[in-house]
NUFIZA-154613 format. One line per 10 residues: number of its first residue (from 1); their letters; for each residue z, y, x negated of C-alpha. Coordinates in pm, whole numbers. Each point is the difference from the previous one (the first is absolute). Layout:
BEGIN
NUM = a = Z/Y/X | ... $
***
This chain:
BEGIN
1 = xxxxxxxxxx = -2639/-2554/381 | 328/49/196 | 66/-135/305 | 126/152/331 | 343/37/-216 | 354/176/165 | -90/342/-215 | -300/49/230 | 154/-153/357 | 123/325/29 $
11 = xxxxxxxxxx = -284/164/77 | 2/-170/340 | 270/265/72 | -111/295/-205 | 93/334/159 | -312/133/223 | -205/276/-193 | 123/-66/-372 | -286/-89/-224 | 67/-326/-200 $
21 = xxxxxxxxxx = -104/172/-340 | 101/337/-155 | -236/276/-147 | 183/213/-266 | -116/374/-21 | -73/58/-312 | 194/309/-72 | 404/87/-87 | 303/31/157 | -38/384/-31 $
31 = xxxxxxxxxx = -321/26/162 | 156/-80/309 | 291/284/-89 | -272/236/-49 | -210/-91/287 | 330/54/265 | 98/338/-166 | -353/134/102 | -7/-224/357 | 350/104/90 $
41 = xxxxxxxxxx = 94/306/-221 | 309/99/202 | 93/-333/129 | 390/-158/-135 | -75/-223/-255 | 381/-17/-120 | 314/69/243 | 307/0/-210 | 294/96/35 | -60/240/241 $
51 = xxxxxxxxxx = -300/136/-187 | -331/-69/43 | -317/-30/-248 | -361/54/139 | -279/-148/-172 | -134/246/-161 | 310/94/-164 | 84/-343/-88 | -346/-8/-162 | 54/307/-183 $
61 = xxxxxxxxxx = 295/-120/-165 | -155/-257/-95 | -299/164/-198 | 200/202/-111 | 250/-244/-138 | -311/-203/-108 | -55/350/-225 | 334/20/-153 | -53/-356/-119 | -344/-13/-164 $
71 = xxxxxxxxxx = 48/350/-148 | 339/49/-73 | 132/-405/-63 | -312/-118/-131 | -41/-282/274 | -365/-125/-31 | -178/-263/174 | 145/-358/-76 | 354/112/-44 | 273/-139/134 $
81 = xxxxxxxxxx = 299/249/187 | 332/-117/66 | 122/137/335 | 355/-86/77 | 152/153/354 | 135/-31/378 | -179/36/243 | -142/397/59 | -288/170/16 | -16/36/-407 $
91 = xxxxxxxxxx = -41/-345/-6 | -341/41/224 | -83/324/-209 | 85/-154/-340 | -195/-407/107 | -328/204/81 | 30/279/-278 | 3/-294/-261 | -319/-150/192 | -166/306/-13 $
101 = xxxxxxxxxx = 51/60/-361 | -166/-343/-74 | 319/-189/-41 | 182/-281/128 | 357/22/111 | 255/-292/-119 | 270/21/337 | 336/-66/-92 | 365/-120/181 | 221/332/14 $
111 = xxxxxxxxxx = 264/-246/-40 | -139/-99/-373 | 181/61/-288 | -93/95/-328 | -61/-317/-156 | -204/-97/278 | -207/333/-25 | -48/-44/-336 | -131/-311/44 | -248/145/258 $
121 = xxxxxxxxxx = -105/309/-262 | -30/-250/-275 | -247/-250/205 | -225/247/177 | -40/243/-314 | 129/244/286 | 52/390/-218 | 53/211/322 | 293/-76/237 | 18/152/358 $
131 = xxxxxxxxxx = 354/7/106 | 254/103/282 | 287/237/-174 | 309/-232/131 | -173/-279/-216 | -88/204/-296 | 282/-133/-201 | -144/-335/21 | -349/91/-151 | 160/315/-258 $
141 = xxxxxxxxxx = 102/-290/-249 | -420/-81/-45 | -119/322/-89 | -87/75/-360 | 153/-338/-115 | -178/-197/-295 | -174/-298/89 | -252/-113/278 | 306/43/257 | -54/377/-11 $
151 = xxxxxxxxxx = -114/259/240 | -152/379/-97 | 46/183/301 | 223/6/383 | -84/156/280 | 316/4/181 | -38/74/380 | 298/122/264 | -43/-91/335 | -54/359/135 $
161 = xxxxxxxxxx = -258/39/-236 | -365/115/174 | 191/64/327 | -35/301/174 | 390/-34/64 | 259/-157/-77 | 65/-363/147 | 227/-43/301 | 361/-125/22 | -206/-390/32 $
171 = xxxxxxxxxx = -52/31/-409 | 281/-216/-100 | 290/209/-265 | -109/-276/-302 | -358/170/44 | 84/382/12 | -8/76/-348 | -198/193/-220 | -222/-45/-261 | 280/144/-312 $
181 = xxxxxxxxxx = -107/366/-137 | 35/-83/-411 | -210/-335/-26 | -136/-90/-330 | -304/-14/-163 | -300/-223/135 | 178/54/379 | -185/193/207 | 111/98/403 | -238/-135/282 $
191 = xxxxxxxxxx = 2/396/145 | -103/150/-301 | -317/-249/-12 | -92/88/410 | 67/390/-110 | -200/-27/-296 | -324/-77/236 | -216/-193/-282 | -347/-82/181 | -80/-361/-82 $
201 = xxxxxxxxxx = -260/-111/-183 | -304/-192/166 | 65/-316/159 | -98/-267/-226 | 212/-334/164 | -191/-301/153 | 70/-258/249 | 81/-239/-254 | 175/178/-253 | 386/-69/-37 $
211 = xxxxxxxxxx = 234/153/304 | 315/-125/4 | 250/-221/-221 | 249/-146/172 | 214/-253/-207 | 137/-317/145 | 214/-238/-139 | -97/-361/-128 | 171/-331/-44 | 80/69/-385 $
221 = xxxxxxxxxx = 161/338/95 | -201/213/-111 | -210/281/231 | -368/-24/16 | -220/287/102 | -220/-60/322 | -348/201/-82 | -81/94/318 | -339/253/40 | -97/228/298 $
231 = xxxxxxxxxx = -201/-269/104 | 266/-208/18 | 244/214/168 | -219/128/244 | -147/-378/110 | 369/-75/39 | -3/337/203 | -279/34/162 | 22/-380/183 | 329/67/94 $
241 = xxxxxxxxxx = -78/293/193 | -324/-200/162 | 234/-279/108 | 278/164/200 | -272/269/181 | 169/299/-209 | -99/386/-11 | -25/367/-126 | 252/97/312 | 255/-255/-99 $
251 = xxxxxxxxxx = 364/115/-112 | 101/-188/-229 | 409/-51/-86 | 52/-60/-407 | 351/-145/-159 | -110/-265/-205 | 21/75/-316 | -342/155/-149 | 54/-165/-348 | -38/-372/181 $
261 = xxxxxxxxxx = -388/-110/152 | 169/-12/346 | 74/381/-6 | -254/132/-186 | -316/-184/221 | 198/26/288 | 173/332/1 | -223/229/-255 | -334/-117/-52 | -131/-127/367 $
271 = xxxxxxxxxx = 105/277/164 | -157/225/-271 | -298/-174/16 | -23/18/404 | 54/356/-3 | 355/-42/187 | 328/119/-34 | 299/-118/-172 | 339/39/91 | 146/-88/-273 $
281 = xxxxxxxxxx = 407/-112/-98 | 160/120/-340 | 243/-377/71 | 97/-193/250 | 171/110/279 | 6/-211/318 | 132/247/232 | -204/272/-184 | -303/-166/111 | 83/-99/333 $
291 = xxxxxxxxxx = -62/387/9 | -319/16/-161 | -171/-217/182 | 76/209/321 | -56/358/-130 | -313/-92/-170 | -134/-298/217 | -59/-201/-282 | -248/-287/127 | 35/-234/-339 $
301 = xxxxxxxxxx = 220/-112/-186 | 16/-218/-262 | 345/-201/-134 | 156/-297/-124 | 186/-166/275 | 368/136/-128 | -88/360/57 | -166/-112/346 | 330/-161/102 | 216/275/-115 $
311 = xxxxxxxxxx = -206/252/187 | -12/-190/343 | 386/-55/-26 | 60/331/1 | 131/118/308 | -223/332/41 | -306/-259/-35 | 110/-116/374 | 28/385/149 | -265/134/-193 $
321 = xxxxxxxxxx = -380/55/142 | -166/-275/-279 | -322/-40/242 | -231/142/-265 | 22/-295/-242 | -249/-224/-10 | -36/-143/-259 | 316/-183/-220 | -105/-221/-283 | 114/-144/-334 $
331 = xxxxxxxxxx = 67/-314/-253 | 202/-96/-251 | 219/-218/195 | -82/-157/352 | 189/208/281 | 256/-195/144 | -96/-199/339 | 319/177/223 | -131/354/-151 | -351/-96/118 $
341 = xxxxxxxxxx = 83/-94/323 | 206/365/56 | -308/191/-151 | -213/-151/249 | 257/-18/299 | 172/333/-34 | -285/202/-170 | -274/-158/89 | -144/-6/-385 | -108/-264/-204 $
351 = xxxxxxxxxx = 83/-21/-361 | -329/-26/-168 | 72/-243/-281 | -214/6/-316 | -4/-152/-334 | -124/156/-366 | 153/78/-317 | -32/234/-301 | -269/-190/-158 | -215/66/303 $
361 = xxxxxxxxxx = 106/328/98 | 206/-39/330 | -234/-169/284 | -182/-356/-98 | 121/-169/376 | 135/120/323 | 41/-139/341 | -223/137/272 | 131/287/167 | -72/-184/398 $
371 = xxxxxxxxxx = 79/-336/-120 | 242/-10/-282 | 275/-276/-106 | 376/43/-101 | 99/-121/-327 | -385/15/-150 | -166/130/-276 | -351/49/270 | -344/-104/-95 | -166/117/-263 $
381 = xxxxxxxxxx = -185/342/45 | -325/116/-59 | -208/-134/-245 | 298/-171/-170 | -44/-385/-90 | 369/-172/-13 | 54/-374/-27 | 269/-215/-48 | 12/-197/-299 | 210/-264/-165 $
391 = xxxxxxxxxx = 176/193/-305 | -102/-245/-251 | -392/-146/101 | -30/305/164 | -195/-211/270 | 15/137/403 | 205/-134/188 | -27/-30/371 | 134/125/285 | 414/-35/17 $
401 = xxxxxxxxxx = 27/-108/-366 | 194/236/-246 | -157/131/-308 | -50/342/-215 | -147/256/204 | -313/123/-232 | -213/359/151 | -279/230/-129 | -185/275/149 | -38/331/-73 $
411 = xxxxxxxxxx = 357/128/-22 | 84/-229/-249 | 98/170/-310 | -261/-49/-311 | 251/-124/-241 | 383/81/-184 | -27/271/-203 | -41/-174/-377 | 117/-282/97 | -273/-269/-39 $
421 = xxxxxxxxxx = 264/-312/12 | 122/116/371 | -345/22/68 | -89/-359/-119 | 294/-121/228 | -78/224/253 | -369/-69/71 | -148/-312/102 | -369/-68/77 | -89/-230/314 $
431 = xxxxxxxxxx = -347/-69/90 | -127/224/-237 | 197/312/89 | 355/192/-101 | 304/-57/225 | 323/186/-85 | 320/-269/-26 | 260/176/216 | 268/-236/-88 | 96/-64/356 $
441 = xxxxxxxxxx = 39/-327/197 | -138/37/351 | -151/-230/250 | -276/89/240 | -9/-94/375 | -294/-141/201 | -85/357/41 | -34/137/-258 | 321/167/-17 | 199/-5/-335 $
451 = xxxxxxxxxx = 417/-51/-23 | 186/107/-305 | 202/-384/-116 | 130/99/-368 | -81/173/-262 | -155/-261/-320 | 142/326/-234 | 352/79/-29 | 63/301/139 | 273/202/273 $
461 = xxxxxxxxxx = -145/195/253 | 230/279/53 | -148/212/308 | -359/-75/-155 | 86/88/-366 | -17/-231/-238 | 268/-157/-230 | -52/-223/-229 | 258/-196/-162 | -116/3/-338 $
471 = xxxxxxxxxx = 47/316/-52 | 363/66/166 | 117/-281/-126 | -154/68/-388 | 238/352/94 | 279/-213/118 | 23/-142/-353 | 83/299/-163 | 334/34/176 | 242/-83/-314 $
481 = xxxxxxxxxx = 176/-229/221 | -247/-217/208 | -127/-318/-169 | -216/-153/281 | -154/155/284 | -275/-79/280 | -92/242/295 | -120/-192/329 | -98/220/317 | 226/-31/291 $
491 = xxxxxxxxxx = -84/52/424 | 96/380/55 | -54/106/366 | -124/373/-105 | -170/-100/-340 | -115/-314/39 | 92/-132/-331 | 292/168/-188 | 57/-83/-388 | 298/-221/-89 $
501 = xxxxxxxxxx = 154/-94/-338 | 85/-321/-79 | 258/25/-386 | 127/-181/-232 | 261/253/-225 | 85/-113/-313 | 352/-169/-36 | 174/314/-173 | -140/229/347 | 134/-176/249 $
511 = xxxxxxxxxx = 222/138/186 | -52/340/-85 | -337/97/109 | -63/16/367 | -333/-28/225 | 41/352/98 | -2/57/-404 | -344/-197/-28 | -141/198/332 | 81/331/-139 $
521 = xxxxxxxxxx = -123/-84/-353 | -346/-92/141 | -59/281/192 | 70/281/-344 | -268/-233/-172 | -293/-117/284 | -148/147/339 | 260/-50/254 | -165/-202/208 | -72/-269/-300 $
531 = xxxxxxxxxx = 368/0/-64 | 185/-285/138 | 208/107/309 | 181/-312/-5 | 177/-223/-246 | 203/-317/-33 | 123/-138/-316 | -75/-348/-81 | 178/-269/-260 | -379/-112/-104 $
541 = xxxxxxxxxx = -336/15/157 | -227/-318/31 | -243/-115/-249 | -273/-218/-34 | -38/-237/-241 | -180/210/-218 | 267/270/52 | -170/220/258 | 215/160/248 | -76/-136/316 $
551 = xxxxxxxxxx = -32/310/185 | -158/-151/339 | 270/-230/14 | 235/296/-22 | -239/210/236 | 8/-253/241 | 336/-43/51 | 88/413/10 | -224/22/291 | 140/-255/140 $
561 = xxxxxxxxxx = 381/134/-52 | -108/312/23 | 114/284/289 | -194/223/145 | 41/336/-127 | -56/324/205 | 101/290/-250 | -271/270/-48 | -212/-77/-316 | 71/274/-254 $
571 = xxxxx = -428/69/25 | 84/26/407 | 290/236/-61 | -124/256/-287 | 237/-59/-200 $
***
């Protein structure tokens, strides 16, 4: 029997009128679509770009999408659909089409190349392929190859597509394109499927059938799928909107990226699911939504602390009537103290700080909305169970000591997707019962209150995406001229870790290959915001006895060195 342990001092300060546990619906994410199309027919569901979407056009599209896929691609119940696209309302259209059809849709980077896509095709058996036209020459190289790396059919989107007219001037040039008029064969155009008006067939998804794939990185480099159901998602959901008092009249702003947990919860699905509106960004644009937020009175917003701080620095942000926000909140780094203190002086908003990750579909811990800390991952949220444990007896640990934070609860994913060894390190069992191994150190207050302390994986934290060195640096050794390298994460005032190189060239290179060189070699062969964006040549890195690089050694002393950097992240900047 436990005892009166840290993880349940925080009830003592539990916000008033939040229940302790959480009672899943037992339905999908599209019941809720279809239940606010007949509530609030008329109602915005979408505003972008100067355009807006009701709800029952947004669910029309998306039955009729649903259609085009089951009767025209062959997408049955159990498959898996690639969808690959900035953010737009054929993202929404396209996510919820794939649900309806029975399917499960695998979200991927924009910024990934086509190794990395085929990668994704190859591990999640994915034979359909949703995709933006300005990235279609990223996925063309799949279709109708040999081999398990192969896809049979696109459905290439434009940004215009399904709106009544065209975007405004806000759409940025990159994303004004169209979808090309000769396309080959097994490529099929996003307004051809809505104008084709297949009726779907009859809903045959359950709670617990497969939703959504998201792939995240592991310490040997390579991506493991997250199998996350609409159970999960919508526990993960559904608490969040319980905890911070949200509602079907909220406006909700949307510029993280819909791809990543943090968008796609955040921006897409709790709105959807409250019946409110979304005013959604194509990219981010500080002064663009310094706008927004005033035409539209957006009440919530959700961010990672570098868009927050770009926003509020811009100078229409002090001129501008902001008074309808209410709610600002976010993870994936802590918000700096001196940008706290200005929200809260200046504003008079606090920056709701909250704590998950793609294995548990966004929210696992958050900080009450009346009585929140800075710098803090919050308490654990309803009906989730975290501890801290040692990392090798797994034993708790009390109050003040650091250890592995370990969770569950019902927004933890089920498993990786065929992946029983990340499982088995993965899942532990205390007490009789299955705790997900985040990988994080933390320490827990007298509280109850958790605070991030390191992070037992390797891993950079680039404006909450993950990078894992493994993999860059397995990339890094295919540059003909590097023979050692080791990537560390570095302080970066608008990221909050930023991806740095450490090389070795080989003798006969030296000299004649730059850092720029290695920079601009990354970036043609990994998501940009994996690529290092620093480097510094080295004579040798340090090893241990048994010839490991010693890459906290190497880590610690970067930070250390290191500068603060304040150049917009190329996932800030669009480009």
């Amino acid at each position: 029997m436990r005892q009166d342990t840290p993880t349940l001092a925080h009830h003592r300060y539990w916000p008033r009128g939040v229940p302790h546990a959480l009672r899943v619906p037992q339905v999908t994410l599209n019941h809720y679509l279809e239940v606010n199309a007949v509530r609030y027919p008329d109602k915005p569901a979408i505003v972008f770009c100067g355009q807006t979407l009701s709800y029952a056009e947004l669910l029309r599209q998306v039955n009729v999408l649903a259609g085009y896929l089951q009767h025209t691609l062959g997408v049955a119940r159990g498959d898996r659909v690639l969808l690959m696209s900035q953010n737009g309302p054929q993202f929404v259209v396209a996510y919820y089409a794939a649900l309806r059809s029975g399917a499960a849709i695998v979200p991927v980077n924009p910024m990934s190349t086509t190794p990395e896509l085929g990668f994704y095709v190859r591990d999640s058996g994915a034979r359909v392929a949703m995709v933006a036209c300005d990235l279609l020459t990223q996925v063309l190289p799949l279709l109708g190859q040999e081999g398990d790396a192969s896809l049979k059919h696109l459905l290439v989107h434009s940004y215009a597509d399904g709106l009544s007219q065209g975007p405004d001037d806000s759409l940025p040039e990159a994303m004004r394109g169209e979808v090309p008029v000769a396309l080959p064969a097994g490529v099929h155009r996003f307004a051809d499927a809505l104008a084709a008006a297949h009726a779907p067939l009859a809903g045959e998804s359950s709670p617990d059938d497969l939703a959504v794939l998201p792939y995240t990185s592991g310490t040997t480099g390579h991506p493991k799928g997250c199998c996350h159901s609409h159970r999960t998602l919508l526990a993960s959901n559904l608490a969040s909107q319980v905890w911070r008092g949200l509602h079907g009249d909220a406006v909700f702003l949307c510029v993280a990226p819909l791809f990543h947990m943090l968008g796609m919860q955040n921006g897409m699905n709790m709105p959807l699911t409250l019946g409110a509106t979304i005013v959604m960004m194509p990219r981010w644009n500080a002064a663009q939504a310094v706008e927004l937020v005033e035409r539209h009175r957006v009440t919530v917003w959700t961010a990672p602390p570098a868009m927050v701080i770009d926003f509020f620095a811009q100078p229409d942000a002090q001129t501008r009537d902001l008074s309808s926000l209410a709610l600002l909140s976010g993870g994936g780094a802590a918000m700096p103290e001196a940008v706290a203190t200005l929200l809260s002086e200046r504003f008079g908003l606090q920056y709701n700080e909250a704590y998950g990750l793609s294995e548990t579909a966004a929210f696992l811990h958050a900080n009450p909305v009346a009585r929140g800390k800075r710098q803090c991952l919050g308490m654990p949220t309803q009906g989730v169970d975290s501890r801290i444990v040692d990392p090798v007896s797994l034993q708790e640990l009390p109050p003040g000591e650091v250890g592995e934070l370990v969770t569950r609860g019902e927004q933890v994913m089920s498993s990786y997707w065929c992946n029983p060894q990340a499982d088995a390190a993965a899942f532990i069992e205390l007490d009789g019962r299955r705790y997900f191994r985040t990988g994080d150190l933390a320490h827990v207050d007298e509280e109850g209150y958790f605070f991030m302390r390191d992070r037992l994986k390797r891993m950079v934290n680039a404006s909450g995406f993950k990078v894992w060195p493994a993999e860059v640096e397995s990339a890094l050794y295919e540059h003909p001229a590097i023979h050692e390298a080791c990537i560390v994460g570095v302080p970066d005032e608008r990221r909050g870790e930023t991806v740095k190189a450490l090389i070795v060239l080989k003798p006969e290179h030296r000299g004649h290959v730059s850092e720029q060189d290695i920079i601009d070699w990354s970036r043609q062969r990994m998501a940009v915001y994996k690529a290092p964006r620093l480097v510094r040549f080295m004579e040798s890195l340090p090893k241990s006895g048994t010839g490991k690089i010693l890459w906290r050694e190497l880590q610690a002393a970067e930070q250390g060195s290191a500068s603060p950097i304040t150049e917009p992240s190329p996932e800030e900047s669009g480009s």
